[in-house]
PDBQT receptor file of N, H, CA, C and O in Angstrom, charges set to zero:
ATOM      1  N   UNK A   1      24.839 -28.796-162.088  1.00  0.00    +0.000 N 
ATOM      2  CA  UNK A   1      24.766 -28.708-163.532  1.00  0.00    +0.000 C 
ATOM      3  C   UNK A   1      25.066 -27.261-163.930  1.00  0.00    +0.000 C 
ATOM      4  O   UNK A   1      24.591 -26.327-163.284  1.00  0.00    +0.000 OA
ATOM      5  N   UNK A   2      25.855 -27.077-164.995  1.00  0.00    +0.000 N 
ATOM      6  H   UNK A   2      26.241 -27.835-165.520  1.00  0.00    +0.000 HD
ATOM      7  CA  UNK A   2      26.216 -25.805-165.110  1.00  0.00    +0.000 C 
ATOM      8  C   UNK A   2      24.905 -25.339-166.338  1.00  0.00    +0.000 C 
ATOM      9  O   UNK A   2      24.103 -25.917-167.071  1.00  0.00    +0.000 OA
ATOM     10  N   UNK A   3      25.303 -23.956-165.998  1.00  0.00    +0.000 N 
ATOM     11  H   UNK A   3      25.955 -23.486-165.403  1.00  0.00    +0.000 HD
ATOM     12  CA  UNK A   3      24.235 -23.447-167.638  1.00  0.00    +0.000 C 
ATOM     13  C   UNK A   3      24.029 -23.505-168.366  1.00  0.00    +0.000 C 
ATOM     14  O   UNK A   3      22.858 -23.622-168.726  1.00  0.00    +0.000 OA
ATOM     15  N   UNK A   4      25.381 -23.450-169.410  1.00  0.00    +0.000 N 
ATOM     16  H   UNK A   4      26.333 -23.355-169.118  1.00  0.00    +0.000 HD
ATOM     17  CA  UNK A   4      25.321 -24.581-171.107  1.00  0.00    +0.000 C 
ATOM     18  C   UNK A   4      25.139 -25.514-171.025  1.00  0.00    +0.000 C 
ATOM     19  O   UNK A   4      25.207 -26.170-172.064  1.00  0.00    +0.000 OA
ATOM     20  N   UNK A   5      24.874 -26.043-170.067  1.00  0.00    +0.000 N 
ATOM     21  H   UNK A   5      24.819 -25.510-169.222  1.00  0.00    +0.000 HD
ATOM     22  CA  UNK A   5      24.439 -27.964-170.152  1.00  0.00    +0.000 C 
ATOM     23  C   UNK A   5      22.674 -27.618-169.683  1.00  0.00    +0.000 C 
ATOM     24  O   UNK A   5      21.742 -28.139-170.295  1.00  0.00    +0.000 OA
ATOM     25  N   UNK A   6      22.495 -26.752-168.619  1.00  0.00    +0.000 N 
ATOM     26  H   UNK A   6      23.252 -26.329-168.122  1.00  0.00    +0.000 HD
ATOM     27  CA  UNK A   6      20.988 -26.432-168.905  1.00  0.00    +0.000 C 
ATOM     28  C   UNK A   6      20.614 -26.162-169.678  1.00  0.00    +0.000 C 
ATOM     29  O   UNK A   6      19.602 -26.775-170.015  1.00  0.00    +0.000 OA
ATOM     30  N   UNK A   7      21.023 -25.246-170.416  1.00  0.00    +0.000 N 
ATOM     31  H   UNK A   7      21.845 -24.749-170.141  1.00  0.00    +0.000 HD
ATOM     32  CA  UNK A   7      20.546 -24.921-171.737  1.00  0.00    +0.000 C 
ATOM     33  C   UNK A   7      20.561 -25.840-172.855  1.00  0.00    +0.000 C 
ATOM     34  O   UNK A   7      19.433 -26.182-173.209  1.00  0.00    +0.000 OA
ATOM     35  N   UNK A   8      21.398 -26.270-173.425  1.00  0.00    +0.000 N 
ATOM     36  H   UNK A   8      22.314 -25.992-173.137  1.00  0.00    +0.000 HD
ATOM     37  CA  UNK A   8      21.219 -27.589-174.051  1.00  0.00    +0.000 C 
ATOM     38  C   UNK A   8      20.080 -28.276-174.073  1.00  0.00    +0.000 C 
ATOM     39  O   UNK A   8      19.245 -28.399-174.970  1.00  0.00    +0.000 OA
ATOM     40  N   UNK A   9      20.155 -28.947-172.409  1.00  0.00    +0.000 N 
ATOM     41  H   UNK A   9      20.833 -28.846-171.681  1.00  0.00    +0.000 HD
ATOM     42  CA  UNK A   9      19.010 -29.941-172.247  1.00  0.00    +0.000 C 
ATOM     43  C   UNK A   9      17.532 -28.993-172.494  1.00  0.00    +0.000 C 
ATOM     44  O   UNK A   9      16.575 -29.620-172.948  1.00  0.00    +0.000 OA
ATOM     45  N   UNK A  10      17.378 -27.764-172.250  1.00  0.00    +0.000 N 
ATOM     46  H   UNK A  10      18.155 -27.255-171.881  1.00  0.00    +0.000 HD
ATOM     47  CA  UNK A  10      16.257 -27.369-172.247  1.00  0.00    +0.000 C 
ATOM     48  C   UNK A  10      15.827 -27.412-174.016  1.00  0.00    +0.000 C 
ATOM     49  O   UNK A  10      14.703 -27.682-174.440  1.00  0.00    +0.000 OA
ATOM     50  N   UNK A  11      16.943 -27.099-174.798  1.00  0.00    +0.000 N 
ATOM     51  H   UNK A  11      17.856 -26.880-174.454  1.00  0.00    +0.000 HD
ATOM     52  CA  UNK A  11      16.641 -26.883-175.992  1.00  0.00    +0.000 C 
ATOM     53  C   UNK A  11      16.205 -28.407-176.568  1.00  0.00    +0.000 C 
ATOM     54  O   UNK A  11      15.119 -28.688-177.074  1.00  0.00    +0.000 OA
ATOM     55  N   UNK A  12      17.118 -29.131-176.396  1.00  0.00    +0.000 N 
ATOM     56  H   UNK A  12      18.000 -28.902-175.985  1.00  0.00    +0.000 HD
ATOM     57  CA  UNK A  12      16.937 -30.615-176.759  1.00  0.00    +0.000 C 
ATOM     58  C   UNK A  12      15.546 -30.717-176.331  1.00  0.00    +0.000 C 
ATOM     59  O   UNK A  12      14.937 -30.685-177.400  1.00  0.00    +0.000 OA
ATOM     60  N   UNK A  13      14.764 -30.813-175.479  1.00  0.00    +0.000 N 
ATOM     61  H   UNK A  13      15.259 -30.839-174.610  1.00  0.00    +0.000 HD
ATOM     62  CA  UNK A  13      13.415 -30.904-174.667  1.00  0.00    +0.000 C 
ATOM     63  C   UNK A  13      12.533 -30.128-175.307  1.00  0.00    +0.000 C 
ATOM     64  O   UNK A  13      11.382 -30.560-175.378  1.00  0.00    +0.000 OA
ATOM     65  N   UNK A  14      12.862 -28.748-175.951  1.00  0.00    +0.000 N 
ATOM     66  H   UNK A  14      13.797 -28.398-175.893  1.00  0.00    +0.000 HD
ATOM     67  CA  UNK A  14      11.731 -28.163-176.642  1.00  0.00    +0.000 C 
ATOM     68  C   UNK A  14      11.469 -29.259-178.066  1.00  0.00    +0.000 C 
ATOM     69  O   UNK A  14      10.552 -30.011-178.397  1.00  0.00    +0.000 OA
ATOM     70  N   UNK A  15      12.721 -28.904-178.624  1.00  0.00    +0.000 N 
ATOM     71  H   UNK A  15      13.466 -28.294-178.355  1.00  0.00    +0.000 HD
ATOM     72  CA  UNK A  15      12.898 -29.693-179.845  1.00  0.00    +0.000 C 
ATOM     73  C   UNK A  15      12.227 -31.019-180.428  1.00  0.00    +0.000 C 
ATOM     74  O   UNK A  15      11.894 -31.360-181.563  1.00  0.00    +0.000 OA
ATOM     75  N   UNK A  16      12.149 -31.837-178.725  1.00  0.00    +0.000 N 
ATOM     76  H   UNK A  16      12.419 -31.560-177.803  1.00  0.00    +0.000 HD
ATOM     77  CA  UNK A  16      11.822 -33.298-179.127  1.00  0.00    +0.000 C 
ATOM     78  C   UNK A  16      10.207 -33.136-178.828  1.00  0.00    +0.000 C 
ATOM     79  O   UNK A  16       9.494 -34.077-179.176  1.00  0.00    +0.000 OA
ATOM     80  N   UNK A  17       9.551 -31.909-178.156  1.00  0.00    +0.000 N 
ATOM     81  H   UNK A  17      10.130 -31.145-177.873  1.00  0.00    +0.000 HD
ATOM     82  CA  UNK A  17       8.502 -32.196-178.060  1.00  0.00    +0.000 C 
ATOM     83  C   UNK A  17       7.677 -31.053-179.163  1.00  0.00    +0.000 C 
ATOM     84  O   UNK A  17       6.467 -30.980-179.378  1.00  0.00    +0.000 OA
ATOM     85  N   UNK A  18       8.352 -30.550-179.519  1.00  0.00    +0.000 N 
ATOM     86  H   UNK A  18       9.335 -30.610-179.344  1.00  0.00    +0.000 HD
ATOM     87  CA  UNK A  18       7.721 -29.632-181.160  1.00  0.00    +0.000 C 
ATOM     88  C   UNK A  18       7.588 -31.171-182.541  1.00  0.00    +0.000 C 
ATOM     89  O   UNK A  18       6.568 -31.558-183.112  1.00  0.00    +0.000 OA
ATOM     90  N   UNK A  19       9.017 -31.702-182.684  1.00  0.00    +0.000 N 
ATOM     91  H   UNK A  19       9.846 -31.387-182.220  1.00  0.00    +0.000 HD
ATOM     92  CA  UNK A  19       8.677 -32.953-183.004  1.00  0.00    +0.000 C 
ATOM     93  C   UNK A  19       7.566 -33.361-182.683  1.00  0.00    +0.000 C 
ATOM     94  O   UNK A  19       6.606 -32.843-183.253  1.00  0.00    +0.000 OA
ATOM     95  N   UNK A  20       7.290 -34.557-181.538  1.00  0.00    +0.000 N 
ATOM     96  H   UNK A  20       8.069 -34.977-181.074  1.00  0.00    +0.000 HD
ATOM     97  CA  UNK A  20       6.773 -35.457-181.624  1.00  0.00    +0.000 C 
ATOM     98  C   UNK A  20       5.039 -34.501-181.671  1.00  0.00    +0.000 C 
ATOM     99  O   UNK A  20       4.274 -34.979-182.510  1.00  0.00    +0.000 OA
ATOM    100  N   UNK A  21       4.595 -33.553-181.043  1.00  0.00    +0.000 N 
ATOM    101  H   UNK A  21       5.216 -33.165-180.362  1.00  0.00    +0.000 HD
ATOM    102  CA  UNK A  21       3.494 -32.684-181.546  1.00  0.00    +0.000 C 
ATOM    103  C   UNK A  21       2.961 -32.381-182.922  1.00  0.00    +0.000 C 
ATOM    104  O   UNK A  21       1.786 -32.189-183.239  1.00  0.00    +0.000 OA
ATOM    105  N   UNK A  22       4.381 -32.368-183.928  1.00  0.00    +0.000 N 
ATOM    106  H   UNK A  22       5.335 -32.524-183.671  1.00  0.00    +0.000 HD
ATOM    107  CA  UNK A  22       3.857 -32.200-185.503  1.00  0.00    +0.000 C 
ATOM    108  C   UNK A  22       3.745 -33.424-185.865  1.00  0.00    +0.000 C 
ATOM    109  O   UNK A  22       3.088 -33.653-186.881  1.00  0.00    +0.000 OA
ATOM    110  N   UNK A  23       4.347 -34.511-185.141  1.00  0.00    +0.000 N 
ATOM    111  H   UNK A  23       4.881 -34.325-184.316  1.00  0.00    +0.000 HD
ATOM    112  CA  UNK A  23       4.092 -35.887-186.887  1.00  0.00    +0.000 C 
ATOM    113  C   UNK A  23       3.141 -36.208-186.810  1.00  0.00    +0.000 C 
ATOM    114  O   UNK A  23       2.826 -36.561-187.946  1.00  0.00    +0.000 OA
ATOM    115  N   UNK A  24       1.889 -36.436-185.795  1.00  0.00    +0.000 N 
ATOM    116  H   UNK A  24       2.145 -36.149-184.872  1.00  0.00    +0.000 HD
ATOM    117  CA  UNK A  24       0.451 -36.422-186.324  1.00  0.00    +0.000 C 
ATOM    118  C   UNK A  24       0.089 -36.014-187.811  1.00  0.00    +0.000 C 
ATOM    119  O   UNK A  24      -0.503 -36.616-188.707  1.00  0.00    +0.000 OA
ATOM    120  N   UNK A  25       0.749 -34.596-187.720  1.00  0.00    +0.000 N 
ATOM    121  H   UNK A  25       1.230 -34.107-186.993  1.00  0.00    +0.000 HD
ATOM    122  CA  UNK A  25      -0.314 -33.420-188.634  1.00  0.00    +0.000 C 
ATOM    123  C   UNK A  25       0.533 -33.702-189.691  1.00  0.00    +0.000 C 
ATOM    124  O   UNK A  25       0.191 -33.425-190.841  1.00  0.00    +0.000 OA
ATOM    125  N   UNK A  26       1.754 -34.295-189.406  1.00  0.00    +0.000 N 
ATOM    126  H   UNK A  26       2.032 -34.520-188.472  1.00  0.00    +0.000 HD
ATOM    127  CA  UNK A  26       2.744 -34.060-191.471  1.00  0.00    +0.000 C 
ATOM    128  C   UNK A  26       2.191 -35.899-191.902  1.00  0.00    +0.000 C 
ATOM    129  O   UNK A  26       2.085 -36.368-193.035  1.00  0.00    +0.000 OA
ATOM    130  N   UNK A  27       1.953 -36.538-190.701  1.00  0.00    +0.000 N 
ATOM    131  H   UNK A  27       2.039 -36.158-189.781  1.00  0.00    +0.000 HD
ATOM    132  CA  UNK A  27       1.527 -37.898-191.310  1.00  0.00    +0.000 C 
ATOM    133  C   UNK A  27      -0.112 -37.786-192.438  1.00  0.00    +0.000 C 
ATOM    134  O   UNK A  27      -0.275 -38.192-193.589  1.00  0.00    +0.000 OA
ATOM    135  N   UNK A  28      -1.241 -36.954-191.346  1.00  0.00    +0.000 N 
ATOM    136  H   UNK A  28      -1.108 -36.624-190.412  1.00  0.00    +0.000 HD
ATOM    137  CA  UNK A  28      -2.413 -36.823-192.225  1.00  0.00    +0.000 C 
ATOM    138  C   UNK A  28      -2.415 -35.997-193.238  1.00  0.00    +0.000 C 
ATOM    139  O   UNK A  28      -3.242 -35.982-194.149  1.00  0.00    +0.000 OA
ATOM    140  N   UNK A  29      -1.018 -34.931-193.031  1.00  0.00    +0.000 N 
ATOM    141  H   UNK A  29      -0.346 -34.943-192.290  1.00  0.00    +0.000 HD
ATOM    142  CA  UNK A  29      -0.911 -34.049-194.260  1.00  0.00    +0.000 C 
ATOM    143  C   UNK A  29      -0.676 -34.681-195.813  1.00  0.00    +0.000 C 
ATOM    144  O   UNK A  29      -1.125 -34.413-196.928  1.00  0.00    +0.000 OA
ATOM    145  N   UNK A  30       0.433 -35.832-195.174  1.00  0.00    +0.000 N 
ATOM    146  H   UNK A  30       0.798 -36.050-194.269  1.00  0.00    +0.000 HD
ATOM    147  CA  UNK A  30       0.999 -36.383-196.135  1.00  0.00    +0.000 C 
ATOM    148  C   UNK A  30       0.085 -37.755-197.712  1.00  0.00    +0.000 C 
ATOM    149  O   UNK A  30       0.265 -38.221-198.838  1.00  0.00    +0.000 OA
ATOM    150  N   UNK A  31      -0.886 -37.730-196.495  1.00  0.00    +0.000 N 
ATOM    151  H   UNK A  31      -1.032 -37.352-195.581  1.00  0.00    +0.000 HD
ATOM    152  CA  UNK A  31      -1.741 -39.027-196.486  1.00  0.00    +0.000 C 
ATOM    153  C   UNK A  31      -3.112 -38.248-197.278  1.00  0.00    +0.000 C 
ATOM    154  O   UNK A  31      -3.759 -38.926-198.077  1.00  0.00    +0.000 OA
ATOM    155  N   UNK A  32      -3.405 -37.185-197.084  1.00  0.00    +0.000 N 
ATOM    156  H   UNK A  32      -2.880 -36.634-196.435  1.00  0.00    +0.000 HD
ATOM    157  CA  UNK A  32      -4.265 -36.887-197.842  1.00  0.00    +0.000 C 
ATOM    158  C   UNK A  32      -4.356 -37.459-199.639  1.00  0.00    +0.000 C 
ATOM    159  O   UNK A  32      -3.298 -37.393-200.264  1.00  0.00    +0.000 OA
ATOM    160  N   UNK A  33      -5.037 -37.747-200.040  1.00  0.00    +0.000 N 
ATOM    161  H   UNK A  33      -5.897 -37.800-199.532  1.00  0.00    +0.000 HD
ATOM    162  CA  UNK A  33      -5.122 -38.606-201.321  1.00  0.00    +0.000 C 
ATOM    163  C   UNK A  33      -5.240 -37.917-202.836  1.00  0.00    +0.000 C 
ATOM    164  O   UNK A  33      -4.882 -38.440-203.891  1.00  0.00    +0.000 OA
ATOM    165  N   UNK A  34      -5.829 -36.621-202.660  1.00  0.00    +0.000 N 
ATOM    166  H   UNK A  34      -6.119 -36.195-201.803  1.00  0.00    +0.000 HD
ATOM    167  CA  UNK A  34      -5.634 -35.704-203.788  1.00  0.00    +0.000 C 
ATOM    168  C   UNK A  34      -4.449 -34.388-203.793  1.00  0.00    +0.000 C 
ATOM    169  O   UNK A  34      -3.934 -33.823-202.828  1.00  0.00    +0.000 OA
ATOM    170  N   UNK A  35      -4.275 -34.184-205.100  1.00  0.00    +0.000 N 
ATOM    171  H   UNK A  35      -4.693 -34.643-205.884  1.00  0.00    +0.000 HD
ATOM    172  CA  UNK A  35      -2.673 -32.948-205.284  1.00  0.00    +0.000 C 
ATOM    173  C   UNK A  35      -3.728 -32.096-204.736  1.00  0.00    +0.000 C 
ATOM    174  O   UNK A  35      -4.941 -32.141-204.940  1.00  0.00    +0.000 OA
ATOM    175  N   UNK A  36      -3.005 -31.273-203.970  1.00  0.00    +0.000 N 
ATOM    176  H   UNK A  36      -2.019 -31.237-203.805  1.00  0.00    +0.000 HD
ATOM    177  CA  UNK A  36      -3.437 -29.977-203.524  1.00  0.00    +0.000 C 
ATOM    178  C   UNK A  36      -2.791 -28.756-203.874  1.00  0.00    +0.000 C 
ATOM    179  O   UNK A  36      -3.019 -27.656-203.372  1.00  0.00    +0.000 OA
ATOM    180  N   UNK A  37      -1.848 -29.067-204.901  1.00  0.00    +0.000 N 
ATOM    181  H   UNK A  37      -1.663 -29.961-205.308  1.00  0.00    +0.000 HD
ATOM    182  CA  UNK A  37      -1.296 -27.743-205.463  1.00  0.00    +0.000 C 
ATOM    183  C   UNK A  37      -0.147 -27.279-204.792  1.00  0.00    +0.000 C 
ATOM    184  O   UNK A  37       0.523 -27.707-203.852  1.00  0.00    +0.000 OA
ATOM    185  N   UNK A  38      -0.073 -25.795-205.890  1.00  0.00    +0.000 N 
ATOM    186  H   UNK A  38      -0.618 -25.448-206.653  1.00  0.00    +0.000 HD
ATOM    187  CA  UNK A  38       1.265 -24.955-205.250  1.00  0.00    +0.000 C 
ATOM    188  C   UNK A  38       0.439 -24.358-204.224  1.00  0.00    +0.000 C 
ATOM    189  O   UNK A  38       1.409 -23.956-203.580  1.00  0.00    +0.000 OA
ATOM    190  N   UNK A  39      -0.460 -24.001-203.597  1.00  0.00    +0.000 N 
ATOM    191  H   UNK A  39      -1.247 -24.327-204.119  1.00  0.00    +0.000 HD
ATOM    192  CA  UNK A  39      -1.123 -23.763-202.327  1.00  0.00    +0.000 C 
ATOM    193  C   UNK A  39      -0.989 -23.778-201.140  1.00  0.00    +0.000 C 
ATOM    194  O   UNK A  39      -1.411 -23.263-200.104  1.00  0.00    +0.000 OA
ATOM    195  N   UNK A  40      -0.142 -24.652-201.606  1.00  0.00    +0.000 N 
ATOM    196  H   UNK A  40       0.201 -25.070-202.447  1.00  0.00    +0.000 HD
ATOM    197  CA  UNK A  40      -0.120 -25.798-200.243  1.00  0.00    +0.000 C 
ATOM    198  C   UNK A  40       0.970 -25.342-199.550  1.00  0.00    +0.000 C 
ATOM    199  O   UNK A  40       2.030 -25.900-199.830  1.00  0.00    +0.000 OA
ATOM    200  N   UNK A  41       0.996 -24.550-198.789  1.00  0.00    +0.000 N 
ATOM    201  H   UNK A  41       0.135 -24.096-198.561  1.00  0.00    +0.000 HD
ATOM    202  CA  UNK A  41       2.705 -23.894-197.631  1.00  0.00    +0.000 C 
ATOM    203  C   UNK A  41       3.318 -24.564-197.595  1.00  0.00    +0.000 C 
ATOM    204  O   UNK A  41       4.448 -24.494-198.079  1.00  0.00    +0.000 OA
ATOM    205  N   UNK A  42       2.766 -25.678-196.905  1.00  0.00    +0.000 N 
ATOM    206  H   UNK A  42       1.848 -25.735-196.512  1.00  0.00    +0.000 HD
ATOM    207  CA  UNK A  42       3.447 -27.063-196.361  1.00  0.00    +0.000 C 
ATOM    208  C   UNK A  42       4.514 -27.797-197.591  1.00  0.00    +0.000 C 
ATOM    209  O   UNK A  42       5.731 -27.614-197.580  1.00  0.00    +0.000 OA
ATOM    210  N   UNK A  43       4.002 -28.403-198.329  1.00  0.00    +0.000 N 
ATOM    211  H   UNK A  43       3.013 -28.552-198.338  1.00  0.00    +0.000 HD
ATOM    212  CA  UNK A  43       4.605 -28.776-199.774  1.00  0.00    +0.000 C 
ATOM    213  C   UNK A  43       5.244 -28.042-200.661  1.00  0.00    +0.000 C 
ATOM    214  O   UNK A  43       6.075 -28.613-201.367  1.00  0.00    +0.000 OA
ATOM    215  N   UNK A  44       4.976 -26.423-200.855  1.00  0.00    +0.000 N 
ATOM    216  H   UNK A  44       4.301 -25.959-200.281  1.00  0.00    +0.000 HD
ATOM    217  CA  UNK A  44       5.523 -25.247-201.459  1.00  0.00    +0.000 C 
ATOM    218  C   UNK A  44       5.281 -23.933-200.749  1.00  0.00    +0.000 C 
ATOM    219  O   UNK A  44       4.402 -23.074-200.804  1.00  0.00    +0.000 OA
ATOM    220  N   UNK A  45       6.765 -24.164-199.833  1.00  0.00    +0.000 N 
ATOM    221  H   UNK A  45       7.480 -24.863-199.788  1.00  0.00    +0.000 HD
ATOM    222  CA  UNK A  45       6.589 -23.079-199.332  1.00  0.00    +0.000 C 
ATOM    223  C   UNK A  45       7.156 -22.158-199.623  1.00  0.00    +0.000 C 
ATOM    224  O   UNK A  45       8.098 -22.434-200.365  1.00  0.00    +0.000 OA
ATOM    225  N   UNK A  46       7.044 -20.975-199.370  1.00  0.00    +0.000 N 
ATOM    226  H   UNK A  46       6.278 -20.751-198.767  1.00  0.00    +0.000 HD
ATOM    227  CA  UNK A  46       6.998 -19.403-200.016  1.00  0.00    +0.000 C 
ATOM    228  C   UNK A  46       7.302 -18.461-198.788  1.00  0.00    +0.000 C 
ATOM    229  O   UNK A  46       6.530 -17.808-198.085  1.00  0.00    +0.000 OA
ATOM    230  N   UNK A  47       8.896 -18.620-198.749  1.00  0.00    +0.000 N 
ATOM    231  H   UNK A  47       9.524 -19.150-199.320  1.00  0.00    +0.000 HD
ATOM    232  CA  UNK A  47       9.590 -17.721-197.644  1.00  0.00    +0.000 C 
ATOM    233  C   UNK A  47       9.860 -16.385-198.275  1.00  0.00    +0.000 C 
ATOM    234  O   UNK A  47       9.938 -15.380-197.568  1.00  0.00    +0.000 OA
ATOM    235  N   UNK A  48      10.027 -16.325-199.776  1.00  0.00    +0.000 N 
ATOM    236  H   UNK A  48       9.964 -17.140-200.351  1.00  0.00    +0.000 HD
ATOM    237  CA  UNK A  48      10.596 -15.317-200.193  1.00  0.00    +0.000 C 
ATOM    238  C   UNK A  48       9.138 -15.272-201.056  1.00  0.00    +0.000 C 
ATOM    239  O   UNK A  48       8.398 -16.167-201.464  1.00  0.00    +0.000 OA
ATOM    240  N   UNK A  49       9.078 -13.593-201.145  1.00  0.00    +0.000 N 
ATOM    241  H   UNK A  49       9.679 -12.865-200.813  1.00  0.00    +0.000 HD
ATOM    242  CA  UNK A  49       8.121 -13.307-202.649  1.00  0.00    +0.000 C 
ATOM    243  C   UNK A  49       8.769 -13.607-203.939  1.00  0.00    +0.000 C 
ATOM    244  O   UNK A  49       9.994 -13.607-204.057  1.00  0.00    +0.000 OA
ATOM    245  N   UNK A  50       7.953 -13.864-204.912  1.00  0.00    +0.000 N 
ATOM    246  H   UNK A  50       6.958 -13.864-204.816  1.00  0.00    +0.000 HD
ATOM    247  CA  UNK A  50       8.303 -13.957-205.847  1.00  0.00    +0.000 C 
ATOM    248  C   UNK A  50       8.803 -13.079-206.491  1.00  0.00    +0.000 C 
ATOM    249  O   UNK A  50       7.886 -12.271-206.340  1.00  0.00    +0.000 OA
ATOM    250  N   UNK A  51       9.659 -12.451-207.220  1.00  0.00    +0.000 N 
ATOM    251  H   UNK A  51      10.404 -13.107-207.343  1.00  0.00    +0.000 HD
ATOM    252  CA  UNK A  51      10.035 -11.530-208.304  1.00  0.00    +0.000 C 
ATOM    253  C   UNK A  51       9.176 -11.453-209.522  1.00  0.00    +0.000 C 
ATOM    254  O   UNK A  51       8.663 -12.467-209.995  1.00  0.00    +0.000 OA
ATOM    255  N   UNK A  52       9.008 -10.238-210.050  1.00  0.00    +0.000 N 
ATOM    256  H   UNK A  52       9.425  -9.414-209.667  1.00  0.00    +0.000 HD
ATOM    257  CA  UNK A  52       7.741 -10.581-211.389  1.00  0.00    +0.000 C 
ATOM    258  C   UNK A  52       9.219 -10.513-212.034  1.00  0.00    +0.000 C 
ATOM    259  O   UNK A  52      10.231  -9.916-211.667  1.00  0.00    +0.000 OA
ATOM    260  N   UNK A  53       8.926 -11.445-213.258  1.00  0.00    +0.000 N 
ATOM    261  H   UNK A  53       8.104 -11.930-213.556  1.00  0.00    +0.000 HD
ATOM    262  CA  UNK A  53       9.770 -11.615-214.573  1.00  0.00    +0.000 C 
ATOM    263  C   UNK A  53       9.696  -9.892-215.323  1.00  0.00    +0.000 C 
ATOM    264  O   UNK A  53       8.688  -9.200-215.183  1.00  0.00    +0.000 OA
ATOM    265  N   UNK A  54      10.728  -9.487-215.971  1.00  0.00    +0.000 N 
ATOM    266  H   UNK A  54      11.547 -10.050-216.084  1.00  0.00    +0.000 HD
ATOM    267  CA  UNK A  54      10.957  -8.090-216.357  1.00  0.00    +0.000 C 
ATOM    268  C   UNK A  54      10.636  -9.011-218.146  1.00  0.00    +0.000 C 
ATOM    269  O   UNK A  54      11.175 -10.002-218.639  1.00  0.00    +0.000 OA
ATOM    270  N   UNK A  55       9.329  -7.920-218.755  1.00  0.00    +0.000 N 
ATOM    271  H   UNK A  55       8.891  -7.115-218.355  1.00  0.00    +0.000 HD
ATOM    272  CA  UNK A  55       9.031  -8.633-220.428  1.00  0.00    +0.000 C 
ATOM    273  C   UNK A  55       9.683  -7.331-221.272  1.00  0.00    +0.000 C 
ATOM    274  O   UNK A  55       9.711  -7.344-222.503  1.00  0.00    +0.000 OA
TER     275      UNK A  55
């Protein structure tokens, strides 16, 4: 097996098991029964800061 094909498969293999590790947590995330707001990372997430508006 050459290297880009190891590599591949290794990535594919992280990938499917970061998957199948989170859908537990996005299923009970999802399932929770009350809004939890802009709070919430998960639902609104906040990669960038906000800019304040110039008055």
């Amino acid at each position: 097996m050459s290297t880009p094909m190891y590599a591949v498969g290794v990535v594919l293999v992280l990938v499917t098991l970061v998957i199948a590790l989170a859908t537990p947590f996005v299923l009970v995330h999802y399932r929770i029964p009350y809004e939890h707001g802009p709070e919430c990372w998960w639902c609104h997430p906040h990669l960038l800061p906000r800019r304040r508006r110039a008055r």
